[in-house]
N, CA and C of each residue as an Amber inpcrd file, in Angstrom:
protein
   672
  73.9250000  96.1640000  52.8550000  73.5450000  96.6310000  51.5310000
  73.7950000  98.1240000  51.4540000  74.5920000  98.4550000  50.4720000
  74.6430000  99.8180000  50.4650000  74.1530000 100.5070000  49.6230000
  73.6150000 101.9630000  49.7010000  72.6510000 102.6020000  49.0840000
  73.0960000 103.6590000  48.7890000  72.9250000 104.5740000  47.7180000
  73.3460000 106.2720000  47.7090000  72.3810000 107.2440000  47.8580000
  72.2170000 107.5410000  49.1340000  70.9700000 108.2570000  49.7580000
  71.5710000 109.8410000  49.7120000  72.5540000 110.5820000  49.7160000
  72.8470000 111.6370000  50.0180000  71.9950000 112.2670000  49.3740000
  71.0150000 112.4200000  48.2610000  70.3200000 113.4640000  47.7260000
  68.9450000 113.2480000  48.3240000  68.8260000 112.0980000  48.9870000
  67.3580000 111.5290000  49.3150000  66.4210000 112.2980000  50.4370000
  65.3600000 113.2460000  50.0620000  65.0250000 114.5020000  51.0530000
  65.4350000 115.5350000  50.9210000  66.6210000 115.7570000  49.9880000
  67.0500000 117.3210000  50.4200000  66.1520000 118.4500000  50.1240000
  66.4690000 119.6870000  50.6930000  65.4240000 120.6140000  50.6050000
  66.2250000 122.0160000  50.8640000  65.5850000 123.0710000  50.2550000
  66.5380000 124.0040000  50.4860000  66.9250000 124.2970000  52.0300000
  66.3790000 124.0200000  53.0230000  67.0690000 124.0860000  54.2520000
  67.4930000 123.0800000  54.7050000  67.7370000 121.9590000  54.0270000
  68.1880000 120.4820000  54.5490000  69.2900000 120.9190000  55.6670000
  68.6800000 120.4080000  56.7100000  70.2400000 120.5560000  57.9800000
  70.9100000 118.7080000  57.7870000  70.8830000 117.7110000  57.3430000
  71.2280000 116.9470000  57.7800000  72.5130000 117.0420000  56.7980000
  74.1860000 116.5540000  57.4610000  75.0540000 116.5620000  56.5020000
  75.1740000 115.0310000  56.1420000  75.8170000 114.9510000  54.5510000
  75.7490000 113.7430000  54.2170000  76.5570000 112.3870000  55.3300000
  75.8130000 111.1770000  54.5930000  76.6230000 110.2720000  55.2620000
  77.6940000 108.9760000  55.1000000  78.2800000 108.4630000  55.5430000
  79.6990000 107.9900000  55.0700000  79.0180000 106.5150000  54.8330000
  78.8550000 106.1310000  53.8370000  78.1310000 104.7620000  53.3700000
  79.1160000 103.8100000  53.7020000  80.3670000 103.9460000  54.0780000
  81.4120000 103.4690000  54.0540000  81.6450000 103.0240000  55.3430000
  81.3890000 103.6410000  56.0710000  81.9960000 103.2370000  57.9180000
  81.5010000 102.3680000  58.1300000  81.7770000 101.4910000  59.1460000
  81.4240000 100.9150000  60.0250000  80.1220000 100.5840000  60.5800000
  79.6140000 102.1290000  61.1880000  78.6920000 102.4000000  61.6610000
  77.4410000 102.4490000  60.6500000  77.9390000 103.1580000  59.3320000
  76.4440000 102.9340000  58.5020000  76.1720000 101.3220000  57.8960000
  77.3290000 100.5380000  57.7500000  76.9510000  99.2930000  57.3010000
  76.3350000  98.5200000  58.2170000  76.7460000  98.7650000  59.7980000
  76.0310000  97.6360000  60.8710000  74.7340000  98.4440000  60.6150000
  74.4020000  99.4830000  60.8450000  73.0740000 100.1160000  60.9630000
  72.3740000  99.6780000  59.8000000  72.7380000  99.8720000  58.3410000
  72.3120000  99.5280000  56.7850000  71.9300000  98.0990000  56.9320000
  72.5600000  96.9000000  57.7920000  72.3580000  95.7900000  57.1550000
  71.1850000  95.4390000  58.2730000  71.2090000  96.1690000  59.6040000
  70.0470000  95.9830000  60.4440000  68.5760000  96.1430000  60.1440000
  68.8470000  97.2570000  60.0740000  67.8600000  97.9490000  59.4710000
  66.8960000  98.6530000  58.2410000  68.2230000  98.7190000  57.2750000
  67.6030000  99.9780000  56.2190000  66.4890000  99.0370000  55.7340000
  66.4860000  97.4090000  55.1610000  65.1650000  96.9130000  54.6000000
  64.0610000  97.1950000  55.2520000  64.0280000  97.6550000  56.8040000
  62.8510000  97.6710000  57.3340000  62.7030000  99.2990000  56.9550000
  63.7680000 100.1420000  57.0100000  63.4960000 101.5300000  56.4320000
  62.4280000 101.4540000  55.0930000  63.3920000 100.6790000  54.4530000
  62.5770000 100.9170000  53.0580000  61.3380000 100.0770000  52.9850000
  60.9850000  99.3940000  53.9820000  59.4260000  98.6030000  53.4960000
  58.8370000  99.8800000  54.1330000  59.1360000 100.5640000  54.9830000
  58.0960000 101.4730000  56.1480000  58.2790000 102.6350000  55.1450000
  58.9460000 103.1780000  54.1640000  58.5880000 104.3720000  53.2180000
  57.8580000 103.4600000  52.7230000  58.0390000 102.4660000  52.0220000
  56.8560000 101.7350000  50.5930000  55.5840000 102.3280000  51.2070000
  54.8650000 102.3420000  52.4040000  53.9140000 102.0600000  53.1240000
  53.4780000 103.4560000  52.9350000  54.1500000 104.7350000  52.8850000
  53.8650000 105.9180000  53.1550000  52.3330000 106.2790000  52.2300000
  52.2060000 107.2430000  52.7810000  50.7910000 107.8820000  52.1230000
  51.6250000 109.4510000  51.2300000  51.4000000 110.1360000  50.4050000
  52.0230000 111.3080000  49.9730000  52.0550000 112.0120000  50.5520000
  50.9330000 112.0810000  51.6800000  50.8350000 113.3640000  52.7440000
  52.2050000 112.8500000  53.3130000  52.0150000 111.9300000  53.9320000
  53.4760000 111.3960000  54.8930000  54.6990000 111.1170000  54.5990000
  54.6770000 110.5850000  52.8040000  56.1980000 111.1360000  52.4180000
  56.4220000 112.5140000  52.3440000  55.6630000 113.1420000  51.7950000
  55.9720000 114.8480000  52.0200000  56.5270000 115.1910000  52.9230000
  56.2030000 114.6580000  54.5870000  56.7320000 115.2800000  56.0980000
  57.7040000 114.4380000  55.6110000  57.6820000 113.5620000  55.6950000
  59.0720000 112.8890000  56.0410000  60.3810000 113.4020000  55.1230000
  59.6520000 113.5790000  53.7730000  61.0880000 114.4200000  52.9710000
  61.7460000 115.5840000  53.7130000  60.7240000 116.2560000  54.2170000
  60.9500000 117.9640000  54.7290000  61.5860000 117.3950000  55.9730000
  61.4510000 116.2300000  56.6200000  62.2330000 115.8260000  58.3220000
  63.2480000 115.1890000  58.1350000  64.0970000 115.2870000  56.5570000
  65.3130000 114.8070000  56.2800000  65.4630000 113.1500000  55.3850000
  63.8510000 113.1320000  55.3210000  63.6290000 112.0400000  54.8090000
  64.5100000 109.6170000  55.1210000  65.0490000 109.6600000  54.3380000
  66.1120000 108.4480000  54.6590000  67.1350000 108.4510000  55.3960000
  68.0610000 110.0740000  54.8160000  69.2670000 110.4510000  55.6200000
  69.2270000 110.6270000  57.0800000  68.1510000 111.1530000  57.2890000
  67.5940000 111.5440000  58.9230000  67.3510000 110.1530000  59.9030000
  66.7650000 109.5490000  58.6730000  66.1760000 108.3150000  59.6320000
  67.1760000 106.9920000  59.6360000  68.4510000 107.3090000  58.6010000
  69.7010000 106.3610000  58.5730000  70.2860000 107.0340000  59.9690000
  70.4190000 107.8660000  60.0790000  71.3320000 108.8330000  61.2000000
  70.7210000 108.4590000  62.2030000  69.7840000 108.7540000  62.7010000
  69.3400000 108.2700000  64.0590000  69.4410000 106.7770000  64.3500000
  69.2430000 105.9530000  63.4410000  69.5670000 104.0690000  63.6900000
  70.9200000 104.1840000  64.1320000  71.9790000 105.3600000  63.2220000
  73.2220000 105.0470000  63.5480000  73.5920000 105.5140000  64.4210000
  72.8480000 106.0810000  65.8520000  72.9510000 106.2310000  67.1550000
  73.2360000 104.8480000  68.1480000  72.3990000 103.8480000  67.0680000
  72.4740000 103.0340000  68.3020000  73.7400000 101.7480000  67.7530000
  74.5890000 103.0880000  67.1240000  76.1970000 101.6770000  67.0360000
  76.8600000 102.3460000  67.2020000  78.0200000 102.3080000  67.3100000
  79.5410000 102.7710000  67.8610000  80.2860000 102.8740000  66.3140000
  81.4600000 103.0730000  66.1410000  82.1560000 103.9430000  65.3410000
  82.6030000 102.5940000  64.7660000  83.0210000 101.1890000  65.6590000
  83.2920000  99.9740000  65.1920000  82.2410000  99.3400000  64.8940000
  80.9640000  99.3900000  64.7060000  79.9220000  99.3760000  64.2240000
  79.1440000  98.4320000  65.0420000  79.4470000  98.2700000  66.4480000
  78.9030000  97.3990000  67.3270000  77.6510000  98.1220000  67.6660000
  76.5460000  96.7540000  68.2830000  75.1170000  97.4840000  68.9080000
  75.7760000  98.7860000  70.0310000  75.4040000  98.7930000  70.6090000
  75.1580000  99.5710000  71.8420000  74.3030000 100.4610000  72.3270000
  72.7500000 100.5480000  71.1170000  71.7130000 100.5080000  71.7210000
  71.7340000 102.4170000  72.3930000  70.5780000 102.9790000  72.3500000
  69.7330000 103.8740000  73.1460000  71.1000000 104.3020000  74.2390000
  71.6000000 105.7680000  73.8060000  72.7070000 105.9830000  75.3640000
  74.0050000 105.0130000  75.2920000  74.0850000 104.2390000  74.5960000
  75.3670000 102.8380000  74.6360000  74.7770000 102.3550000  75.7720000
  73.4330000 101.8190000  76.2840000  73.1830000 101.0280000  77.3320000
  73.9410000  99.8340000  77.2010000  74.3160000  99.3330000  75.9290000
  74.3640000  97.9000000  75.4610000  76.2390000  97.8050000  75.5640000
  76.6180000  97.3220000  75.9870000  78.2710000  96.7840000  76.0800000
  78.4250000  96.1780000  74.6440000  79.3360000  97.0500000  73.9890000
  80.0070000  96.2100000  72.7530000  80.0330000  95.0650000  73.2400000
  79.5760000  94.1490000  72.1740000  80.1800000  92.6790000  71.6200000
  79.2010000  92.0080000  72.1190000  77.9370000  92.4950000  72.8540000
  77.2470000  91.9790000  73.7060000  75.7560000  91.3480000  73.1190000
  76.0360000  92.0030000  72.0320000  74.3650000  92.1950000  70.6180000
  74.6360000  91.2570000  69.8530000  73.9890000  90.4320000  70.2010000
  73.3360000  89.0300000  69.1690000  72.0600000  88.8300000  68.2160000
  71.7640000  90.5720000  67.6230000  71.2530000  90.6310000  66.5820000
  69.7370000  90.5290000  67.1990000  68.6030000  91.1890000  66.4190000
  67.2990000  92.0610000  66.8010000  66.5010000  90.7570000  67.6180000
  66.8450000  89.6780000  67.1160000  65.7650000  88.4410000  67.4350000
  66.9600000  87.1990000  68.3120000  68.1580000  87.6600000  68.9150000
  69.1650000  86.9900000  69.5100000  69.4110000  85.4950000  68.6960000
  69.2930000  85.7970000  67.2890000  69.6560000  84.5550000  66.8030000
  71.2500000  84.4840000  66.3680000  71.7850000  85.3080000  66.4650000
  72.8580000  84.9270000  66.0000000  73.9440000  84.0620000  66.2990000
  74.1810000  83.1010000  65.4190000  74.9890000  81.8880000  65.7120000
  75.1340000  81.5220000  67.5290000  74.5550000  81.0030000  68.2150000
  74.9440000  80.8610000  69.2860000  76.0420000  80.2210000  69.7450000
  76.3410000  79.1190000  68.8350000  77.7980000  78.7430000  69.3760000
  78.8900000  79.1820000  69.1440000  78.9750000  80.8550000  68.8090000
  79.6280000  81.5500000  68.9160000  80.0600000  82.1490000  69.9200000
  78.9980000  82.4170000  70.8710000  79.2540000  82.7550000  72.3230000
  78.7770000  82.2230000  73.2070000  77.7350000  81.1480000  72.8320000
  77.8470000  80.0450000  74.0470000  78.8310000  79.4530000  75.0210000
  79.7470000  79.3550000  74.7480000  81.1120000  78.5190000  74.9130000
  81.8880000  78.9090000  76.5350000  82.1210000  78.1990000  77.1300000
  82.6150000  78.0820000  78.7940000  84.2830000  78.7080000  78.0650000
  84.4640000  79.6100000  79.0150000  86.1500000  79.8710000  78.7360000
  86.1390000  81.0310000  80.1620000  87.5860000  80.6930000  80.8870000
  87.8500000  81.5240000  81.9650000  87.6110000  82.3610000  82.4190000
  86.5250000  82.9810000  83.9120000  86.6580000  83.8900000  84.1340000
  87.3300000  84.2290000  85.6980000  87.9630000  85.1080000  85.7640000
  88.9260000  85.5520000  86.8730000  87.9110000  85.6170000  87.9650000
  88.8850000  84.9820000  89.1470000  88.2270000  84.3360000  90.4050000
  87.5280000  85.7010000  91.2420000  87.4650000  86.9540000  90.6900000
  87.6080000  88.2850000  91.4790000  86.0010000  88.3090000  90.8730000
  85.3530000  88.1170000  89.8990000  84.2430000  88.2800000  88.7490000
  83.3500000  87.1760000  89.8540000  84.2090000  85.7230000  89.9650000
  83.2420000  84.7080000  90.0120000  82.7130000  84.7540000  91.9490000
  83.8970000  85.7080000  92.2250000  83.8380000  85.9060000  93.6660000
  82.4080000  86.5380000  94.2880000  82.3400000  87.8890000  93.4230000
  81.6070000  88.7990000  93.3790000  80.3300000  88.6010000  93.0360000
  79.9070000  87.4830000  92.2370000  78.8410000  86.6820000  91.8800000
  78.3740000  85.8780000  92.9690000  79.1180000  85.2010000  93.3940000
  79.0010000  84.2090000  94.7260000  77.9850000  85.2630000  95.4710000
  79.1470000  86.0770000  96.3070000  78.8600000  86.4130000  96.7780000
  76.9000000  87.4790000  96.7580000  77.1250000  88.0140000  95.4350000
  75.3820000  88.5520000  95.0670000  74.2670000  87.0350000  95.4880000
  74.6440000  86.1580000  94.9780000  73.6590000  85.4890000  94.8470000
  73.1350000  84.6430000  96.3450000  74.6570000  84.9100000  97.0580000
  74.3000000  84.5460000  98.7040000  73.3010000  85.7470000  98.9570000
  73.7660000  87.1310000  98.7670000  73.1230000  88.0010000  99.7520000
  71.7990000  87.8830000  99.4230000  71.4820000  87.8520000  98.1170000
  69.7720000  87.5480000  97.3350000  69.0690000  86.3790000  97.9040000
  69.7250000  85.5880000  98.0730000  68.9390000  84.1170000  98.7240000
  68.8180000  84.5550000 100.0440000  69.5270000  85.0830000 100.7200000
  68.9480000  84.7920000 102.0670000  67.7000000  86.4810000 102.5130000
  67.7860000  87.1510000 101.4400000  67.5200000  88.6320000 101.1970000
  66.1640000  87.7990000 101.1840000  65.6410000  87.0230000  99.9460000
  64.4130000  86.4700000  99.5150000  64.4750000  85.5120000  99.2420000
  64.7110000  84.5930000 101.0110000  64.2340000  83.2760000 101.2550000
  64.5000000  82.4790000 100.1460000  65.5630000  82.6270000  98.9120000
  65.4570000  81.6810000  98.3150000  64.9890000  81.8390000  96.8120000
  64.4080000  83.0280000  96.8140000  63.3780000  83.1600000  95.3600000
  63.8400000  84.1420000  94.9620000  64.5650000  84.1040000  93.3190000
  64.7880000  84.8200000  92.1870000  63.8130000  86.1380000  92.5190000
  64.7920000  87.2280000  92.6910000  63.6370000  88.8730000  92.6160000
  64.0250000  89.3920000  91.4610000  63.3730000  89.5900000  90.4800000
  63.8940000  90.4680000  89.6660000  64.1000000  91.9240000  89.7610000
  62.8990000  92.4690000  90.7720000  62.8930000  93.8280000  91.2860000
  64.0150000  94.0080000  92.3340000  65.0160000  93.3300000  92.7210000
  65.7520000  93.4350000  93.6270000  67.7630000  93.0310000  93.7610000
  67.3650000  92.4970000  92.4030000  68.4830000  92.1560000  92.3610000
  69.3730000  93.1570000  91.6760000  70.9550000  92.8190000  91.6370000
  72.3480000  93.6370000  91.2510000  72.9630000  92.4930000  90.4540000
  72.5480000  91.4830000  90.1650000  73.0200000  90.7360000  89.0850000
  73.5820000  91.5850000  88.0140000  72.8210000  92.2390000  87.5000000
  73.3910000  92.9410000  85.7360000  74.2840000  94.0440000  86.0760000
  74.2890000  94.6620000  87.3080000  75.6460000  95.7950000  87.5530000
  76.8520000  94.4660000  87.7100000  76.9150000  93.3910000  88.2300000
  78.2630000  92.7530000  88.6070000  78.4730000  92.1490000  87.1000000
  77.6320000  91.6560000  86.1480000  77.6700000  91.0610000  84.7860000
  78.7230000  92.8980000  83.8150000  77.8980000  93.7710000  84.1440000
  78.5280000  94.8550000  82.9180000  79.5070000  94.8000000  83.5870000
  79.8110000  95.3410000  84.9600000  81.2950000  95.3730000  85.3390000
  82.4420000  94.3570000  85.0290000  81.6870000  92.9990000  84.7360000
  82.9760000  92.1770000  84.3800000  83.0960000  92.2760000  82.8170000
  82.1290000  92.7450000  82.0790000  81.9470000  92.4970000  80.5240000
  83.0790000  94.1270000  80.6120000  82.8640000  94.6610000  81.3130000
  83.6420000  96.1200000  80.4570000  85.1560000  96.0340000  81.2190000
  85.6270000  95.0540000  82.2490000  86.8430000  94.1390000  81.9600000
  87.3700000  93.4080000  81.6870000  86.8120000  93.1170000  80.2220000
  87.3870000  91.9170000  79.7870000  87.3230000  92.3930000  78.1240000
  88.1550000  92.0330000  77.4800000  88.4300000  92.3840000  75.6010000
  87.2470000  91.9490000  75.0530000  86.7100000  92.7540000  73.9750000
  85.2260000  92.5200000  73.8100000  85.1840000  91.4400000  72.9830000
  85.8290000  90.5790000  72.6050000  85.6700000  89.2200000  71.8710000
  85.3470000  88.2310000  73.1570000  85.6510000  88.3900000  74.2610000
  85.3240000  87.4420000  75.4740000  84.1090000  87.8940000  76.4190000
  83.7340000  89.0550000  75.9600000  82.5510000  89.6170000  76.9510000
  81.0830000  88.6340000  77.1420000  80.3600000  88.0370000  75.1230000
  79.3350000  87.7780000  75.1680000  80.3040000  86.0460000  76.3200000
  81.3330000  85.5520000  75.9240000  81.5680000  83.8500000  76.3750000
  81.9780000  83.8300000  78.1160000  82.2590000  84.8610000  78.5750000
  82.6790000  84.9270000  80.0430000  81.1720000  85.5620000  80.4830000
  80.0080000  85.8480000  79.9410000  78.9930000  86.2560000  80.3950000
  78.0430000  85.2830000  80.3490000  78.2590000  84.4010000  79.7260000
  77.5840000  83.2480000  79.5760000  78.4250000  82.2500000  80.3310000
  79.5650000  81.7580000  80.6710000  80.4130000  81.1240000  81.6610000
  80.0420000  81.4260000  83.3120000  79.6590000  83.1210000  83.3380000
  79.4580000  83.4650000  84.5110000  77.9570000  83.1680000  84.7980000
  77.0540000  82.8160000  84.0260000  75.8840000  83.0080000  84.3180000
  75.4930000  81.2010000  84.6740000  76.8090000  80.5100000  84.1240000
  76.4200000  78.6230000  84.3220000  76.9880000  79.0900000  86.0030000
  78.5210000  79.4810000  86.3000000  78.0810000  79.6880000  87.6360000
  77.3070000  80.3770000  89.0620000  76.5440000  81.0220000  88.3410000
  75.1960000  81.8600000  88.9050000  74.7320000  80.5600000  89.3670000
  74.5880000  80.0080000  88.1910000  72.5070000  78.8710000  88.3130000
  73.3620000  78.2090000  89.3210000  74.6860000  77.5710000  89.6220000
  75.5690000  76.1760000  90.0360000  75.3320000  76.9280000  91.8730000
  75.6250000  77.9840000  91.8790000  75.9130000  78.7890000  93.2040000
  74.1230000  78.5690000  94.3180000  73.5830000  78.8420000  93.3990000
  72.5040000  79.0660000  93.8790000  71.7870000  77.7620000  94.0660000
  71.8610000  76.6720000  93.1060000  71.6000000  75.4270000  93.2510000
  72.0800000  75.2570000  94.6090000  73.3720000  75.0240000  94.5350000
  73.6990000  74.7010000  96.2230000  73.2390000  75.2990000  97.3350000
  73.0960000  76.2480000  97.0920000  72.2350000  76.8350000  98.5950000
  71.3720000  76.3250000  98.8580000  70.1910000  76.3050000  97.9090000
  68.8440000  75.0660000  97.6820000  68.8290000  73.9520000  98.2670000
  70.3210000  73.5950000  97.6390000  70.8150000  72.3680000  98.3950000
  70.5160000  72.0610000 100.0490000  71.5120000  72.9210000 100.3220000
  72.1970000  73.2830000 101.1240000  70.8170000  73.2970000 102.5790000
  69.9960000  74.3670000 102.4040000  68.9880000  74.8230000 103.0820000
  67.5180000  73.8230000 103.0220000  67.8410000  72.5520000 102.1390000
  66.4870000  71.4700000 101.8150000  67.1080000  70.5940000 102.4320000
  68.3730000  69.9890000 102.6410000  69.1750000  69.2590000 103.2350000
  68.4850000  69.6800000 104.6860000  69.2480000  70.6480000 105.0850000
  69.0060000  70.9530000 106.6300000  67.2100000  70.8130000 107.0930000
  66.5210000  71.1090000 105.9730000  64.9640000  71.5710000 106.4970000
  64.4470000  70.7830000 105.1880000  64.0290000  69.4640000 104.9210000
  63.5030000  69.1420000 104.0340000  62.3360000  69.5190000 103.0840000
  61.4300000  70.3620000 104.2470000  60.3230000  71.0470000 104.3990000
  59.9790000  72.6000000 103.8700000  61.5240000  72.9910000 103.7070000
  61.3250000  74.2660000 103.1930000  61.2640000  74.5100000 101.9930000
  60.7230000  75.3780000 101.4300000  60.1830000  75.2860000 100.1720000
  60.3050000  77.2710000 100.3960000  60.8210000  77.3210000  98.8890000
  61.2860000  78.7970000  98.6140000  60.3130000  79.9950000  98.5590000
  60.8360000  81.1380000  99.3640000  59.7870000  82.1350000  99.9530000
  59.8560000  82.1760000 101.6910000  60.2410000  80.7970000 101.9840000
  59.5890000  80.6650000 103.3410000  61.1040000  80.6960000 104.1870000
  61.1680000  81.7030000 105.2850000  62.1710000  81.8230000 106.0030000
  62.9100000  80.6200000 106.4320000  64.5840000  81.1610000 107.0630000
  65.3010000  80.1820000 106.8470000  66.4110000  80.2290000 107.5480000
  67.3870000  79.5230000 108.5100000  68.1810000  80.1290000 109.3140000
  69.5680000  80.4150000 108.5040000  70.0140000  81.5500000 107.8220000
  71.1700000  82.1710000 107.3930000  72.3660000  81.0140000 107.5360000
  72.1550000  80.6180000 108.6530000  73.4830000  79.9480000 109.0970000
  73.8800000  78.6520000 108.3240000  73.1240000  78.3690000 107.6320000
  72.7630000  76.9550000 107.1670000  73.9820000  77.1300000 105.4400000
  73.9460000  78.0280000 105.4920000  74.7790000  78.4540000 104.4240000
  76.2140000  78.7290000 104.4380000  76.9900000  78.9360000 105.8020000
  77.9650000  79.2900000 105.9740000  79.0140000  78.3880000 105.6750000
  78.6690000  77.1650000 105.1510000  79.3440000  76.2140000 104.6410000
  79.4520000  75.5950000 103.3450000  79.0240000  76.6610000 102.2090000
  78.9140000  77.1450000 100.8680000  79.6920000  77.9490000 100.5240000
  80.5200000  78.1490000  99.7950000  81.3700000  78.6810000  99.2850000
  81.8340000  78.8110000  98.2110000  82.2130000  79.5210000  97.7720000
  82.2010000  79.7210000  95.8630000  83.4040000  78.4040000  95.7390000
  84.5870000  77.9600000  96.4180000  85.1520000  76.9700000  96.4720000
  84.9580000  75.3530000  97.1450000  84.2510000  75.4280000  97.1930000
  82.8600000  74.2820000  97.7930000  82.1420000  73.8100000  96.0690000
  81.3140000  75.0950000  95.7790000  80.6820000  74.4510000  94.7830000
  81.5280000  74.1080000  93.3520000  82.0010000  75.1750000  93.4100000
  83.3520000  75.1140000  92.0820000  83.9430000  73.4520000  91.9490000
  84.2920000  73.1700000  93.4850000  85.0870000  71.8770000  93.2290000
  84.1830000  70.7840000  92.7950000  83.1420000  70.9940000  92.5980000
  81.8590000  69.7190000  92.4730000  81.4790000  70.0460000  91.0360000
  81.9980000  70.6650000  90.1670000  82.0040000  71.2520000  89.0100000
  82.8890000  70.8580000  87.8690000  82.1340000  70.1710000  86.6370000
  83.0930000  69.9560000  85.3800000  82.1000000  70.3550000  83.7930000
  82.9100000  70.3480000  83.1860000  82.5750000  71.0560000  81.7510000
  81.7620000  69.9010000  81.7520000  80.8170000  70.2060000  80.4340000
  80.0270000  69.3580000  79.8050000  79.3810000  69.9230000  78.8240000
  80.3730000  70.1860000  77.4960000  79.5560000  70.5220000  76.2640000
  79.9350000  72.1900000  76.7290000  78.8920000  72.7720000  76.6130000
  78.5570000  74.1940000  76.8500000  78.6880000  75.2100000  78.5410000
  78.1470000  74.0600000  79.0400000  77.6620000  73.9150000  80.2360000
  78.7280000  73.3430000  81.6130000  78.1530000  73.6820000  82.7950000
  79.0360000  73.1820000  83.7660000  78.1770000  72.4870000  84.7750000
  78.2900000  71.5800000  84.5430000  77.4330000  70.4230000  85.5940000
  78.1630000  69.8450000  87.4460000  77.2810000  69.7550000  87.5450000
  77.8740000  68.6650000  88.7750000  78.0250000  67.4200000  89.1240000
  79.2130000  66.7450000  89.5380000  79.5740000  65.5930000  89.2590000
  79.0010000  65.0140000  90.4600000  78.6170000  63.5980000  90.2210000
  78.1000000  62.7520000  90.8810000  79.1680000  62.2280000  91.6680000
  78.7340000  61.6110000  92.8380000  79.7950000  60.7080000  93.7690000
  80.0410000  59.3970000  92.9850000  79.9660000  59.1090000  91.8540000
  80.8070000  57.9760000  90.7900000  81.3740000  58.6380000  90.0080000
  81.3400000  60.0950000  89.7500000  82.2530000  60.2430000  89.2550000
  81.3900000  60.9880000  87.5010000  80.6720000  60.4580000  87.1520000
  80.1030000  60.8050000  86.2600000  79.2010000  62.5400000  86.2760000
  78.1410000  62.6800000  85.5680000  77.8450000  64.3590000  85.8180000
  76.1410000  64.1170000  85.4470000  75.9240000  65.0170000  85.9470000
  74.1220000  65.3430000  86.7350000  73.8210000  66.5840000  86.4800000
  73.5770000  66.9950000  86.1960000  72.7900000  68.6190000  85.3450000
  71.4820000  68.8550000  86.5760000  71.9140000  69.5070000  87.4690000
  70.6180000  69.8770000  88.6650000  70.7310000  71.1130000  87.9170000
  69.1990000  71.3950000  87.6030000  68.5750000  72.7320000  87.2260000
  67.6450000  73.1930000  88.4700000  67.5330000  74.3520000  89.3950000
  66.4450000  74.7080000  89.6910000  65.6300000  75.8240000  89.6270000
């Protein structure tokens, strides 16, 4: 929605210069945000529109939202923490089967994954750390090589073979020790016969998703 704010606040020392209603950047920011701008002035008290006119009023507070997009008017959030193409909108609703979708990622990405999620399992016996893991440095590094129309669908491709990798170890280490149960130490070695080409081959599409095929041939969705 576009608005003509350039006079909105000014004051004889107004520092803010006008802004381009037109770009990119003010329409992703405008359509995010400005309704919540304008319910949060409705709300004001006179004392508090007063500051807020004199602190640049709308223009000030359009400008700073439009920090957190890029020039192509993508999120990227506080600093660009956020990887273009990666923002699925304030409440992650946006269309998901837009980037849900399984499509190729290069064996160097899926390698490098393997490999994190070995060193984490045997790091912590088995159990998801959130305080410990490098998951999201190997995820941006593959999202900021790859064209940003494939970043949110190869991040979601990479993350079905996360859960598939780690399943097997589970496997792998309950097989050998029926008894073990995650947390509880475990002999390393039991794993050396897991391999990102091991589990891959036990692997077929299904819908969204990448399951594992049964010894008939059909497919089995092990979640753990």
């Amino acid at each position: 929605m576009a608005m003509n704010i350039s006079g909105f606040g000014a004051g004889n020392n107004y520092p803010y210069k006008s802004i381009d209603t037109n770009s990119k950047q003010y329409k992703a920011a405008a359509d995010e945000y400005l309704d919540a701008v304008i319910a949060e002035e409705a709300m004001m008290t006179p004392e508090q529109k007063m500051m807020y006119v004199l602190l640049g009023g709308r223009e000030a507070h359009m400008r700073n939202v439009m920090g957190n997009f890029n020039s192509d008017g993508d999120f990227i959030g506080p600093s660009g923490v956020v990887v273009p193409g990666m923002y699925h909108g304030r409440d992650g609703a946006v269309d998901r089967s837009t980037w849900q979708q399984l499509i190729d990622v290069s064996d160097d990405a899926r390698q490098k994954m393997f490999d994190n999620v070995k060193r984490e399992f045997i790091q912590e016996n088995g159990i998801s750390n959130g305080d410990t893991t490098k998951r999201s440095k190997i995820f941006r590094e593959y999202q900021l090589s790859v064209k940003k129309e494939d970043r949110a669908k190869g991040t979601w491709t990479l993350q079905q073979y996360e859960g598939k990798y780690r399943s097997a170890m589970y496997a792998a280490v309950k097989a050998a020790n029926p008894k073990w149960e995650p947390g509880q130490p475990f002999d390393p070695g039991i794993l050396d016969s897991v391999t990102r080409e091991s589990v891959e081959s036990t692997l077929v599409k299904s819908g969204n998703t990448l399951v594992k095929k049964t010894s008939s041939g059909s497919t089995l969705d092990m979640k753990i």
